[in-house]
N, C-alpha and C positions, 0 to 999 in steps of 0.2 A: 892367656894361653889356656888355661884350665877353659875357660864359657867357650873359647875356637873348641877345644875338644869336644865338651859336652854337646854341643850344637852337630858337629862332626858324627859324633853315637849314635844323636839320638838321628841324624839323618838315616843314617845306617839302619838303624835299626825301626825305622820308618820302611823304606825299600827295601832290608834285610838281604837279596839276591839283583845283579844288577838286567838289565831288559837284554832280550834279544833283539837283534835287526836285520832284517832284510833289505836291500837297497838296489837298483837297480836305478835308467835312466830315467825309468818315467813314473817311478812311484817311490814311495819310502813306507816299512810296516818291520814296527816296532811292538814288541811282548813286555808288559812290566808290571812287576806283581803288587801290590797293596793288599797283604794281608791275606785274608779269602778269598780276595778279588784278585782279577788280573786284568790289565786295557790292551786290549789291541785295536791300535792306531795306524789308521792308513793314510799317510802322505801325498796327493797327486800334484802332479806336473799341472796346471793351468790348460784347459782344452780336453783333458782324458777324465775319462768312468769308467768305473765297474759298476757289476749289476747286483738288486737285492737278491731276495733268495727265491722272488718268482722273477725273470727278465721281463717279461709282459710279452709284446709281438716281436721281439728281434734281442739277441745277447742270450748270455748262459746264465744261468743261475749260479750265486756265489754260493759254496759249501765249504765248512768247517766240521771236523771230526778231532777226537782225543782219545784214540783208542791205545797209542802209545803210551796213556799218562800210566804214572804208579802213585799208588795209598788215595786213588781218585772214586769216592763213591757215586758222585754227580757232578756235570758243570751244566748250567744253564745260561745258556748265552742269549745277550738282550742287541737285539737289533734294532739299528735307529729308524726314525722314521728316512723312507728314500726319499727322493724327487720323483715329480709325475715327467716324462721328458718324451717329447713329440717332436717330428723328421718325416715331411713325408709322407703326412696320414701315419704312421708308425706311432704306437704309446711303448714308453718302456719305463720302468723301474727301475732306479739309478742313484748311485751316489758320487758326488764329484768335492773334489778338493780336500778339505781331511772331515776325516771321520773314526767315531768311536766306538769298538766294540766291545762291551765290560761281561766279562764270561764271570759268574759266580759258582764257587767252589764248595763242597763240603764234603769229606776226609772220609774214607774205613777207617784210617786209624787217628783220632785228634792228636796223639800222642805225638806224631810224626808229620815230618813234612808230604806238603805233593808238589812230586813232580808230574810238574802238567807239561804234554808235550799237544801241539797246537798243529795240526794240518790242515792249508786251506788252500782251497781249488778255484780263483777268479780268474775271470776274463776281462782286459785292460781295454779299451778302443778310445783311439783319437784319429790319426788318417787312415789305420789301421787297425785291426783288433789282434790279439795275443794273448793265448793262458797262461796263466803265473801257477805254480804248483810251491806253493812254499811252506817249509817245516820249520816252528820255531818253538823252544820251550825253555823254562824256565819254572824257581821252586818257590810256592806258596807255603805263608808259615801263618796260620789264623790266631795264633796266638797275638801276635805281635802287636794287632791294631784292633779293639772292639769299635770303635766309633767307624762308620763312611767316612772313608776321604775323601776331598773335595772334588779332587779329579773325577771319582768316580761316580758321585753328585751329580756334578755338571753330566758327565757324560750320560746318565741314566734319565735328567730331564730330556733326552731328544731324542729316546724312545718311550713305546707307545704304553699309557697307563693304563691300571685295570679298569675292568668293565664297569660304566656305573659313577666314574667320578666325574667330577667338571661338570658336571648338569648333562653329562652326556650317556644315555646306556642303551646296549643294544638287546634287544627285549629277545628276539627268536631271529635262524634263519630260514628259510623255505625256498622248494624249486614249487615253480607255478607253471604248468602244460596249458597254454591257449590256443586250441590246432595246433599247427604246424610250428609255434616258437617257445622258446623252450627264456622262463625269466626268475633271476635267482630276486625271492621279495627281503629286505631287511627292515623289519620293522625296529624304530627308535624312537626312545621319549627322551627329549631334550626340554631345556630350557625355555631355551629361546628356538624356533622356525631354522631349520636349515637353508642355506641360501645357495649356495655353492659348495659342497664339502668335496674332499678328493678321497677316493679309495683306494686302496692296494689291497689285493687278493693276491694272493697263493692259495694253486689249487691242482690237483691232477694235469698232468700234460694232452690227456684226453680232453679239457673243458679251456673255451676259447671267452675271453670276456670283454667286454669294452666299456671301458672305463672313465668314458667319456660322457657317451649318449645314453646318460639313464634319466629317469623322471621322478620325481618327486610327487607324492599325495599323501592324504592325510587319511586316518581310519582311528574313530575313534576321538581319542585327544592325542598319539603316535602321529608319526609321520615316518611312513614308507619308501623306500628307497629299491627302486624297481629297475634293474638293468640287467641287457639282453646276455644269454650267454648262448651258445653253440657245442655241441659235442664231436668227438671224431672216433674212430675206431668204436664207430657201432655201440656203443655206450649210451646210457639212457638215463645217467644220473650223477650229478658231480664228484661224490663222495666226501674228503675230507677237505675243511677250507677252512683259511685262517684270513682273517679281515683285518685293514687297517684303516680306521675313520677320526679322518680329519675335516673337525669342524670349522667354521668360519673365524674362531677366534684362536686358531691353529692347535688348538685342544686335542690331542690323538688319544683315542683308546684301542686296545686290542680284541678281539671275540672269536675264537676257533671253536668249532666243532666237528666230528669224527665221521657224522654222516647226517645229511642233509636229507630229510625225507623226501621221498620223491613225490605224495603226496601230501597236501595239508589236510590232519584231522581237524574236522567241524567241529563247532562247539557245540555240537548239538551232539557229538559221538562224545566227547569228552565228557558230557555231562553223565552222560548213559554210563561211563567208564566209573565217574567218582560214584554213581549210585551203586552201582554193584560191588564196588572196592569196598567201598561201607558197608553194606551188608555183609559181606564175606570177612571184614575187619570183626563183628562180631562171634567167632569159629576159630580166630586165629590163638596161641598159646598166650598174647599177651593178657587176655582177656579172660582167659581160660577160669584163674581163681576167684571168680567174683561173680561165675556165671548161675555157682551154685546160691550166692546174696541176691542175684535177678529174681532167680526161680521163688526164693522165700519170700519176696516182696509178693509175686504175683499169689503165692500161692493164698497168700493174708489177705489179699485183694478179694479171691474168689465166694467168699461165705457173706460177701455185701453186694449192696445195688449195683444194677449194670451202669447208671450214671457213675457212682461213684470211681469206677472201677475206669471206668475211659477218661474220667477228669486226671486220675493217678497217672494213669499209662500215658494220656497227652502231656501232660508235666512232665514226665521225664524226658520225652521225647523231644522235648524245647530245652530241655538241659544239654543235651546232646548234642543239638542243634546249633545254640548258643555257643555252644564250648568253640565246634569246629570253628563257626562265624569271629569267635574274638582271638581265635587261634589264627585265621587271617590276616585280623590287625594288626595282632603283634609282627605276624610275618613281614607285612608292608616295612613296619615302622623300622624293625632290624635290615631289612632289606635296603631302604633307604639309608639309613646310618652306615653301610657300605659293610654289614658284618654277614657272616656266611650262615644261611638260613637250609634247613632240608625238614623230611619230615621225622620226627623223633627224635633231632638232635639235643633240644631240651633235657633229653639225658645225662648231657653229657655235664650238663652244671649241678655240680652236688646238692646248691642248695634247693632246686627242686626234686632231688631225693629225698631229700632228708623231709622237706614237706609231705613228701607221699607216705615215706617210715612214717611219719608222725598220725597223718591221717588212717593208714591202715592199720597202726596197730592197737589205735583206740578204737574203731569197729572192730578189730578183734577182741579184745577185750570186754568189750558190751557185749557180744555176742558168746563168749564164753563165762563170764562172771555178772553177775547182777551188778551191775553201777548204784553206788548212791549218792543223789546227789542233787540234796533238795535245799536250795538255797532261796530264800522267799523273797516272790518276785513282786511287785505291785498288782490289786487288781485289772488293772486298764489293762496293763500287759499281756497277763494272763487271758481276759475276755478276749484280747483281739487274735491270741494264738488258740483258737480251738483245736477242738482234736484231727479238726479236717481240712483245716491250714497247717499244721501239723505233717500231718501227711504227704499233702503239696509239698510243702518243704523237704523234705526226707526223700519227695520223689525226683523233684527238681535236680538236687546236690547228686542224689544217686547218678541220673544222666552225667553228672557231670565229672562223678568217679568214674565210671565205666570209658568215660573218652579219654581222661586223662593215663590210664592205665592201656588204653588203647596205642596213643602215638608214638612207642617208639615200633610199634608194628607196622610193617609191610606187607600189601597182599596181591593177590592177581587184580588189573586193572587199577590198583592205587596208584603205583610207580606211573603211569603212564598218566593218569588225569594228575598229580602232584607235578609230574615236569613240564606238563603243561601249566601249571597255576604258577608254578615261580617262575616261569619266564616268560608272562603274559602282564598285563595291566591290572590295577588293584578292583576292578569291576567285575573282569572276567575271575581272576583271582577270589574271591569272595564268593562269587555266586560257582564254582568249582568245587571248594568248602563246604558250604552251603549244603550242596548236594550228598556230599560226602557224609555229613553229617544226618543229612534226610532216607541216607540208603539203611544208615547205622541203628535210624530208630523204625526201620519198616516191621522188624518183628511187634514191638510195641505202638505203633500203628495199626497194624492187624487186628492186635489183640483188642484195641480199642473200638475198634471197627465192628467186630465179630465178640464182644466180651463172654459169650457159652462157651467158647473155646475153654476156655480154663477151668471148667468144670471137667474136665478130663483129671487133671491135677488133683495128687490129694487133697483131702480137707484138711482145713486147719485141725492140730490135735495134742496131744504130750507128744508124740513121737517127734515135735517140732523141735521141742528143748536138747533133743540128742544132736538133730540136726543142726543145727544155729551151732553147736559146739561145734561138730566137725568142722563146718563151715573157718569157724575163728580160727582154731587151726592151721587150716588152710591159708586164710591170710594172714596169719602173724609171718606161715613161712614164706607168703609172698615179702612181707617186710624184711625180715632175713636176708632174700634174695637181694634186695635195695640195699643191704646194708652192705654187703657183699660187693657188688656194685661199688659205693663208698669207700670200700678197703682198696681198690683200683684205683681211685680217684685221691683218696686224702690220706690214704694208709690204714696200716692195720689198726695204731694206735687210736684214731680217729673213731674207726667202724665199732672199737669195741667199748669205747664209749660211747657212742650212740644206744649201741645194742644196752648196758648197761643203767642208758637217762630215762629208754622206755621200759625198762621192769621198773625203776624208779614211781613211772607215771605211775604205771598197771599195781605197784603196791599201794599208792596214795587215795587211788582213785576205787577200791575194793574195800580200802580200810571204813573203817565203822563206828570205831571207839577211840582214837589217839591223836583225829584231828575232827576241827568242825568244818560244817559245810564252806564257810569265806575262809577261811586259812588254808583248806584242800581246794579249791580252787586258783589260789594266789600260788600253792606250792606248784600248784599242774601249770601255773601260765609261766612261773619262774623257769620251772624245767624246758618247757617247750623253748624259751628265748635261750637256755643254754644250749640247746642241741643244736643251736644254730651256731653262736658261741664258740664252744669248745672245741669242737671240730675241727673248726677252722684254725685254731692255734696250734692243734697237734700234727699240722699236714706237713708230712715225710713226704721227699721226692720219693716213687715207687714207679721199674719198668713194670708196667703190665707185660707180661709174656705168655702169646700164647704157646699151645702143647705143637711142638713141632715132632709129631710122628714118624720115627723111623727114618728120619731124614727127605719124607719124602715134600713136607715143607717147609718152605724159609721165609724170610725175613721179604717184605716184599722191597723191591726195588725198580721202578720205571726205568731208568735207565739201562739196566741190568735183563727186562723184559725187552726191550729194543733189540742189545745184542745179540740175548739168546734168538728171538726172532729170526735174524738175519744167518744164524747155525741152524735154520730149519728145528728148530725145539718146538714145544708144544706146552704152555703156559697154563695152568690155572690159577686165576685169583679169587681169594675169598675176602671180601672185605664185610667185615660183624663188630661187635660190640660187648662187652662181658654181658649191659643191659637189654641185650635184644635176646628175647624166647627163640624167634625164628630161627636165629644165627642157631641156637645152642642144636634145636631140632633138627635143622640142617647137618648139623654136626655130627652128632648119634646115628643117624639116620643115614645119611649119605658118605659126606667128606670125609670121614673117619674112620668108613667102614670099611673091613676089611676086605670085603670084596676090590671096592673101588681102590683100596692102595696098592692092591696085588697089579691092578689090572695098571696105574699108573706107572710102577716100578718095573712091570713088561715091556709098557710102549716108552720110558723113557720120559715120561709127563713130568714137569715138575711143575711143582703145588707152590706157591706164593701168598701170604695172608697178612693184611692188611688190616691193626685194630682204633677203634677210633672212639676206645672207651674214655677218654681222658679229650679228644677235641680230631678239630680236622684236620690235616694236615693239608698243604698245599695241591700236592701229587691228586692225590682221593679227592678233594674239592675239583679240582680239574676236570679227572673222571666224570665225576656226575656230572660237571655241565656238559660236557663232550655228551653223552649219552643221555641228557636230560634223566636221570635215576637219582632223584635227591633222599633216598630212606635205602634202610638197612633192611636184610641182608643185600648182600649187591657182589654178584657170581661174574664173572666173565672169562673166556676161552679166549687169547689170543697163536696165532700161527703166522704162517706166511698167508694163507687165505686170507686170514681176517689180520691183518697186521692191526688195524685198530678197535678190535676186539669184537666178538660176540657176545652181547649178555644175553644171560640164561634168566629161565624161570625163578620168581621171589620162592617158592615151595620145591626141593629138589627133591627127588628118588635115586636110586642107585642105577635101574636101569634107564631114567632118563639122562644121569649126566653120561653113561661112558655111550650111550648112542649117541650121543653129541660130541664127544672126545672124540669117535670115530668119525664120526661126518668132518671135524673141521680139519682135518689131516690133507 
């Protein structure tokens, strides 16, 4: 009796609330909660369909809402893959016999159940058609269950998976204009050659597709996937489309995007895009404290040979270079391992912090206090490091701090040559990089080119020694900032041990009398493996929050931006980083200012902010691939004009956003 019981609870408390049902002659749809989860299961009579959420040329589209739910902060409902179903020359999108639809849930309040209330709008056809208008609900309790249950396993294997798995990924989409026919292109790198795969699009009820007669080629090592589409009501571009590709070995993945360009940028404009993004990448605030360590190198440069001086400057220039180019590979490699790649997110892992703290606060250091540190090397070694291999070195590494203190920056034409490199092939990918990094060392280029240029520049003198301090300064307070940064990330206790491990170094390495040259050495390599170390053990959960001013913004919410939407509201999102400069100057500067919140709280605007100092989050990864904008800052307006958003300029002013507040109204 006791095990009947227990098995009895624990069923209970498995389903904790029992399913709702609908039932009728020619279907059966049933609601039943699992936890977070909830299945809603359609039952059909043998001979009858309903349709998916695009009908294709004949049937209604099926729709679900939950706007009746309570304590509901999001459901995201996963639809299964349809049937392709042809009648007549007629193609439609279809599902027959049963099927599963598993809605995931997550709370405003964990504390508390949701009641999820479920409306949904299908149309039935077998000798006849008829709409079903059905309200079912039922309460989700997330506590109950952490593991997937099985049910909802099964049911999630038969919808479509992310981009990029199964050897299958869809690279970019495009509309292509040849005269008079209008072809949406899908470029794809698979595995294996596709032979036969089937599509389902959902798209505006303005764009006619066919689904059928598309053709297949190859571009590249990709294979293209080229079918016709049609426009109606005088329209001249699909706008937003969500794809469903099914491979040969019935492998489905999913790929939506927000707006389809109507033309394709060349790679020959893209290229043009990353050169000037790079150059303008050297102006931007990331870069800002270290422009005054460029200046001191060149100026040291200027009182030697014009040879010398262009060897310097091209070295660094290939350090730069370099960087972008193995910042490609990394990207490939993460990319392929299925993990969410942008540009600057490297930020977001501490222990590339904590390396850059470490890096800069020993140039500051040298640059503020006399280093000593003379530990006796072999002659061989010594001979082959001369004073002007030396130099080379020092110029190389420089390139190669300047870019890494560069990437969590965005600029004008970066965003747009970066969304093209991550959603392109690792060839184009690379040489996109490449560029980026060629536009970045065009000052030092010049300089190489033209070496009497720097003869404008003072000459080397004492006045140098006051400077190189300011300088240190200046980056120590850049490491600060990193450290800061790190308090976001692994807490306060964390950051203030860091900050603590580098006075640590900066005493060891200044001292003179109390250690020897191999024992201050081994103490400085000891410390550095601690700061890696320690940190990591003291890491406190901590909400970053940003300053929500005045209530004029919250917490962002997609969902939440949907329904304000549909009340005619007017949206801004700010999506930044505690580590992004831009973000902050953007902030100062515009977002914060009190003109624009006057002017927000007028029209009724409400401000949404979005931070992604700690990782991505689903929602915001979404975004950028919808909008191809994989780097921070990342601004967008949405309304009833743009329901799926305008992005703004990576650089705002006050009088550019609220001219654009007013335009998208």
């Amino acid at each position: 009796m006791f095990i009947l019981r227990l098995l009895f609870l624990s069923f209970f408390a498995f389903t904790v609330y029992g399913a709702d049902t609908y039932v009728d002659k020619d279907c059966r749809v049933s609601l039943q909660p699992y936890g977070k989860y909830a299945l809603l299961s359609f039952n059909l009579r043998t001979g009858i369909k309903f349709y998916w959420r695009n009908p294709g040329e004949m049937g209604l589209a099926t729709e679900f809402n939950f706007k009746d739910s309570n304590n509901l902060k999001s459901a995201k409902l996963h639809w299964p893959v349809p049937t392709l179903y042809q009648e007549n020359n007629i193609t439609s999108y279809v599902y027959k016999e049963n099927v599963d639809f598993v809605i995931e849930t997550i709370a405003n309040n964990t504390e508390k159940d949701i009641f999820l209330s479920v409306h949904s709008r299908f149309t039935i056809c077998g000798e006849t058609c008829e709409t079903r208008n059905i309200d079912l609900e039922t309460k989700l309790n997330s506590k109950v269950i952490n593991n997937q249950p099985t049910e909802i396993t099964n049911a999630l294997s038969k919808t479509p998976q992310k981009n990029g798995t199964g050897g299958v990924e869809i690279l970019f989409i495009n509309e292509v204009n040849v005269g008079e026919e209008n072809w949406l292109k899908i470029e794809v790198k698979t595995d294996q050659d596709l032979i036969n795969p089937k599509l389902f699009v959902d798209a505006p009820d303005h764009v006619s597709f066919d689904p059928v007669n598309y053709s297949i080629t190859k571009e590249f090592n990709n294979q293209v996937i080229n079918f016709p589409i049609t426009f109606t009501e005088g329209k001249k571009t699909a706008g937003k489309i969500y794809l469903n590709l099914v491979g040969d070995n019935g492998h489905t993945i999913e790929y939506e995007i927000s707006k389809v360009s109507e033309t394709e940028y060349s790679l020959f404009l893209i290229i043009l895009y990353a050169l000037l993004g790079g150059l303008i990448l050297n102006f931007m605030p990331c870069v800002l404290p270290i422009i005054g360590l460029k200046a001191l190198q060149i100026i040291k440069l200027s009182g030697k040979a014009n040879g010398i001086i262009r060897k310097n400057l091209v070295i660094q220039s290939l350090g730069i270079i370099l960087s972008f180019a193995a910042f490609a590979f990394i990207t490939f490699i993460l990319k392929q391992a299925g993990e969410e790649v942008g540009f600057g997110l490297q930020f977001q892992q501490p222990s590339y912090l904590i390396t850059m703290v470490i890096i800069l606060s020993i140039i500051a250091i040298s640059l503020v206090d006399k280093i000593s540190f003379n530990i006796k090397i072999s002659d061989h070694i010594t001979n082959y490091f001369s004073s002007s291999k030396k130099d080379s070195l020092s110029s190389f590494f420089s390139g190669i701090l300047v870019t890494l203190l560069a990437l969590p920056c965005t600029a004008p034409f970066v965003t747009i040559a970066i969304g093209f490199a991550l959603t392109t092939d690792f060839f184009r990918m690379l040489i996109i990089f490449i560029m980026m990094g060629i536009g970045m060392s065009l000052p030092y280029l010049l300089l190489s080119i033209y070496p009497n240029i720097g003869k404008i520049l003072p000459k080397p003198g004492s006045w140098m020694i006051s400077f190189k301090k300011i300088l240190g300064i200046l980056i120590f307070i850049t490491s600060i900032w990193l450290i800061y940064v790190i308090s976001n990330q692994l807490g306060n206790k964390a950051a203030i041990t860091l900050f603590l491990l580098m006075i640590l170094i900066k005493f060891i390495l200044i001292e003179r009398k109390l250690f020897g040259n191999k024992l201050k050495a081994l103490l400085v390599l000891i410390l550095i493996i601690l700061s890696y170390i320690i940190p990591y053990n003291l890491y406190e959960e901590k909400q970053y929050e940003d300053i929500l001013i005045e209530d004029t913004w919250q917490e962002y919410n997609q969902s939440q931006i949907n329904s304000l939407i549909e009340d005619d509201k007017i949206i801004l999102l700010d999506i930044s980083a505690s580590w992004c400069a831009t973000c902050k100057l953007n902030k100062f500067t515009t977002l914060d200012n009190s003109v624009v919140l006057n002017f927000m709280k007028l029209r009724g605007i409400i401000g949404m902010r979005a931070d992604i100092t700690k990782n991505l989050s689903p929602e915001v990864s979404t975004l950028m691939k919808m909008h191809k904008h994989f780097g921070i800052p990342f601004t967008i307006i949405y309304s009833k004009k743009y329901p799926n958003g305008k992005v703004l300029k990576t650089i705002l002013s006050a009088n550019y956003l609220i001219s654009e507040l007013k335009e998208i109204n």
